[in-house]
matplotlib code that plots the C-alpha trace (Angstrom):
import matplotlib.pyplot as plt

x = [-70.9, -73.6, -76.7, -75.1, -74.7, -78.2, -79.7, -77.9, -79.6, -82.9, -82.1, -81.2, -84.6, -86.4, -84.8, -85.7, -89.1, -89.2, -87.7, -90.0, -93.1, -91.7, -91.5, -95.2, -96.4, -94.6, -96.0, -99.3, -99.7, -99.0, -95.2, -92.9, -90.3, -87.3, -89.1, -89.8, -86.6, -85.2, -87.9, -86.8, -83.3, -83.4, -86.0, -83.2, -80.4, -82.6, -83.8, -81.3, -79.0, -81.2, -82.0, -78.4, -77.9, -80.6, -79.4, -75.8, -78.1, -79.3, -76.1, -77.1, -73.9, -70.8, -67.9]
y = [105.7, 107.2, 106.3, 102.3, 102.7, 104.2, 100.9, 99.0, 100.4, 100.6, 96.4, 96.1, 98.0, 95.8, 92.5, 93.7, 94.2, 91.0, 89.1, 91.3, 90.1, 86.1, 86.7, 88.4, 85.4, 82.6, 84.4, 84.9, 81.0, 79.9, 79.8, 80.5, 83.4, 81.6, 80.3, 83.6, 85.2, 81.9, 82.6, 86.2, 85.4, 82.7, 85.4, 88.1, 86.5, 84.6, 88.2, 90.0, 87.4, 87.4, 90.7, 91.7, 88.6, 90.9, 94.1, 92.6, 91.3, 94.5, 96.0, 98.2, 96.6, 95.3, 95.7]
z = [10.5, 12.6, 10.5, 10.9, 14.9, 14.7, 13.0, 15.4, 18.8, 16.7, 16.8, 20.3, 21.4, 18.6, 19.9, 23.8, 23.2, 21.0, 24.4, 26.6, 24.4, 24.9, 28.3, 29.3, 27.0, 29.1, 32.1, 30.6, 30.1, 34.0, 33.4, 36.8, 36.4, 35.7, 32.9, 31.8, 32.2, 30.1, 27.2, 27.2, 26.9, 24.2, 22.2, 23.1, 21.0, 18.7, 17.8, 17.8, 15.5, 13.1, 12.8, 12.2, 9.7, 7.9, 8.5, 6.8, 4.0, 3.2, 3.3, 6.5, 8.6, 7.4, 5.7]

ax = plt.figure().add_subplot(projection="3d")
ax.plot(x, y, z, "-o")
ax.set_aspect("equal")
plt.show()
């Protein structure tokens, strides 16, 4: 139970530098900050979906 919970922060911190990364680029290439802060977002829960479609894949999370 507490190596699965472990996997699952180790996504969240994977999936919020993934949406940090989408953000610095939108700023990076003349974007405004809402844009940025809606880059990071999508990338956030694009991310983090599919890394936990994955995870259940490989049998890390689930039933």
């Amino acid at each position: 139970m507490q190596l699965r919970l472990m996997y699952m922060i180790i996504a969240v911190l994977v999936a919020l530098v993934a949406a940090l990364a989408g953000s610095f680029l939108t700023v990076a290439e003349g974007g405004r900050r809402t844009a940025a802060f809606k880059a990071g977002a999508l990338t956030f829960a694009g991310s983090l979906s599919l890394l936990i479609v994955v995870m259940g894949a490989l049998g890390v999370v689930g039933p």
